[in-house]
N, C-alpha and C positions, 0 to 999 in steps of 0.2 A: 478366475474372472477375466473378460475381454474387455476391452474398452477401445469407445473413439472418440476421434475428433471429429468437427467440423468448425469452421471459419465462417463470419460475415462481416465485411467491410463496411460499416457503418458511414452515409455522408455525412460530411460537416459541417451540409448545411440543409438538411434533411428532417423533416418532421419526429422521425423514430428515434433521433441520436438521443441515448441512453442519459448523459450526460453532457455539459459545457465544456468537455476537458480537450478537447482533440486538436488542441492547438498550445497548450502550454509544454513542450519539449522546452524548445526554445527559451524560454525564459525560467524554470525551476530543476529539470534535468528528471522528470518525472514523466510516466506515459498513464493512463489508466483506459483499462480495459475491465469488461464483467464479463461472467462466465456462468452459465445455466447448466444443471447438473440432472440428468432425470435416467429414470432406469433403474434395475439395481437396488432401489429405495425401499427400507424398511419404517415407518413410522417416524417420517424425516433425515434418515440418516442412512447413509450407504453399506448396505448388507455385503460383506464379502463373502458368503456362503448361499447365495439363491443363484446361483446360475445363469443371474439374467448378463444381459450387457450394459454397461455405464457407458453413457453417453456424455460428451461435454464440450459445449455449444459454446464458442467465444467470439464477443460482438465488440470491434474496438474499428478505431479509428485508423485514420493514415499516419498520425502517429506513430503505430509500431510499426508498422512499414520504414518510416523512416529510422526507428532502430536498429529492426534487424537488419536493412538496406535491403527491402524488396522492392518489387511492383507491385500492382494490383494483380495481376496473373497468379502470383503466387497466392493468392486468398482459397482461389479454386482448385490447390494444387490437391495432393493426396494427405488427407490430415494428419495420420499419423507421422506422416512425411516433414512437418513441424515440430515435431517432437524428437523426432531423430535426429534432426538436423541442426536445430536450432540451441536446442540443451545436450551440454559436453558429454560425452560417455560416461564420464567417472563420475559424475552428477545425477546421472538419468535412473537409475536403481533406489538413490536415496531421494531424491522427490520424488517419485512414484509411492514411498513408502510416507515420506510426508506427508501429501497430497491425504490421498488414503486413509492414513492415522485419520487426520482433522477434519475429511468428511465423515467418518466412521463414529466419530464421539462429538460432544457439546461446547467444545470451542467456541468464540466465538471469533478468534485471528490468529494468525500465525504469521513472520516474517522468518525469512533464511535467504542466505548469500547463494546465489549459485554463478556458472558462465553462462554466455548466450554468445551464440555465433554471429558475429556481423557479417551478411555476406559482401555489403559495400567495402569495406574496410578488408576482409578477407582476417579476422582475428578473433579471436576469444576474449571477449570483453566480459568483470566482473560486474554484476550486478544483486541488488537486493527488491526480493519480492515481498509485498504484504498482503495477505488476503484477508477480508475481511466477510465473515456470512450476514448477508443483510435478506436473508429471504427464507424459508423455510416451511415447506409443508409437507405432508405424505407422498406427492407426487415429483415434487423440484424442491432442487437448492438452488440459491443465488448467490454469487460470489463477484463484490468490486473488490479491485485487484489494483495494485499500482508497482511501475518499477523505476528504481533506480539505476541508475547504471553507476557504479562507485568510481571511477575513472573520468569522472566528468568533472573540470577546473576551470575557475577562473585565471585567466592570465590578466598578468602585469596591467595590459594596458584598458583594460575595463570591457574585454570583450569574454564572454563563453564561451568554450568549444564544445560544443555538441556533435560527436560523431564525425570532424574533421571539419566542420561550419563554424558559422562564430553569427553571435546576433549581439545586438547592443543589450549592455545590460548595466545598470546604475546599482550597486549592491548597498547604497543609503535609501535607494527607491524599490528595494524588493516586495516591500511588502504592501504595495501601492496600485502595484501592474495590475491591469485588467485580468490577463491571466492566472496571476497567480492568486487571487481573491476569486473568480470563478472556481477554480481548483478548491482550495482550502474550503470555502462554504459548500462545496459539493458531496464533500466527501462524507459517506454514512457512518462513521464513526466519530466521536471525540477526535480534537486533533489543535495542540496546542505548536505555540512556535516560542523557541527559548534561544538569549544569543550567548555568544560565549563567554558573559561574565555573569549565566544564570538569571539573567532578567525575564520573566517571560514579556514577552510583547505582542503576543497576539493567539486570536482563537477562532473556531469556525462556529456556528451557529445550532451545531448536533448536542455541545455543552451543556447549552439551554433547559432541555426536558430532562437530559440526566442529571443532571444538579440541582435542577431546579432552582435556577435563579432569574432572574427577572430580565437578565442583559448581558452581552456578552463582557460589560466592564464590571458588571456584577465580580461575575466568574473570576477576571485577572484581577480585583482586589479583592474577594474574599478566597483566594486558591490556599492560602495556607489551612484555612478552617472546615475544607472541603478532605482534606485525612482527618482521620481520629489521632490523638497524642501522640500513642503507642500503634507498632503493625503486630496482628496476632502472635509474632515472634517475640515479642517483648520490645524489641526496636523502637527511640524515636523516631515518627515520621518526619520531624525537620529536621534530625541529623542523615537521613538515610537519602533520603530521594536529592538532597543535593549531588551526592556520591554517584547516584546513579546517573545522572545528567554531565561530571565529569568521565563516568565511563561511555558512554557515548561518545563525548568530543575525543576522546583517545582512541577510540576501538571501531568508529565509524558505527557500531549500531550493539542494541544492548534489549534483552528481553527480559520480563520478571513480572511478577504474581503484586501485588498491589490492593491496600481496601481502602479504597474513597469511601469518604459519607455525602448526603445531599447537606444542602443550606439547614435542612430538619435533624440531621444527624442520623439519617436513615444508610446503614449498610450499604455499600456497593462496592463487591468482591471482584476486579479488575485484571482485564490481562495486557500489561502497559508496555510497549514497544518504543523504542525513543532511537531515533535513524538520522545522523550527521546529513546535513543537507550539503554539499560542497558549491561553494560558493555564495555562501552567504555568509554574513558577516556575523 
């Protein structure tokens, strides 16, 4: 199978922008970008035995400009020329096969740590990707994506370094910023926020239809009642998922299989990602 790129620099302040996101670097250490998949497609899902070519069209902001430290020039460059360049060598074989798995079968997310080249900085900076399918038909996939970069800290004196910059940031007011509530309600997935003594304290607005609850405070006081007792394994779910929320804050990110019920007690078989945000409290 062949496959390419192609790039479009979405404005930020443009009719078409995708999404509100193209300005929270700065304040959460996050970029998000989508990705159109077409070609290649067998009855929604990417045939690796038709012969054709897979195509994969990614629409992001200046944003990731500012991560990987381009310009705008480079959006036009030679696509594959982004993939070469920008993901490490020792990397680039096993996302490829990543990627691929998860467009190939019915996922519906996956996260993994890879490097990404900064060319401002000139270094191999780690990062963690989440892709999430929010589109699907016989002819395209759709994929919102979001990256971390794991090397991104707050310092001492209440500023962030983002990419060798610093912007103001109050980390008792995180969850307050214009940005980072655009961000968080945007995102086409469930997406909770927990702090390090396991409280959760906040949720995006995608909770709603999947749980079926009335509000988004619904959801953070009734969340214990939203697992069943037991996980198919026989496992407590309130002794387990605390575990797993301490394996995150130690391991920076943590993946696993999960079965929510709704407000009704209705099934829902979960694939739950839980990703150390650094710098927050």
């Amino acid at each position: 199978m062949t496959w390419t790129f192609s790039r479009i620099l979405v404005s930020d302040d443009g009719p078409s922008t995708p999404k509100p996101l193209q300005t929270v670097l700065a304040d959460s250490g996050l970029v998000y970008f989508e990705v159109t998949v077409t070609g290649a497609l067998n009855g929604g899902q990417v045939d690796l035995l038709n012969g054709q070519e897979l195509h994969l069209t990614i629409e992001h902001g200046r944003d990731l400009l500012v991560l990987l430290g381009e310009d705008e020039q480079s959006v036009t460059s030679e696509p594959l020329g982004f993939f070469d360049e920008h993901i490490h060598p020792s990397d680039q074989d096993r996302l490829t096969i990543i990627l691929l798995s998860f467009l190939s079968g019915n996922n519906e997310s996956i996260s993994f740590d890879h490097l990404l080249w900064d060319s401002a900085a000139g270094q191999w900076r780690k990062a963690v990707l989440v892709v999430s399918m929010v589109g699907r038909t016989n002819e395209m996939l759709r994929l919102a994506c979001l990256i971390r970069l794991a090397d991104i800290s707050l310092k001492g004196d209440g500023q962030v370094s983002v990419l060798g910059s610093s912007a103001a940031l109050d980390p008792s007011n995180l969850g307050e910023t214009e940005h980072y509530r655009l961000m968080l309600d945007s995102m086409p997935m469930a997406c909770s926020l927990w702090d390090s003594r396991l409280n959760q304290i906040d949720c995006n607005f995608a909770v709603i239809p999947i749980f079926g609850v009335p509000d988004k405070a619904s959801y953070l006081e009734y969340f214990p009642r939203l697992s069943p007792p037991y996980q198919p394994d026989g496992r407590a779910s309130e002794e387990v998922f605390p575990k797993y929320l301490l394996e995150a804050l130690e391991e920076e990110q943590v993946s696993f299989e999960w079965l929510f019920q709704t407000i009704d007690g209705d099934p829902i078989q979960s694939d739950v990602h839980l990703v150390k945000v650094s710098g927050a409290s």
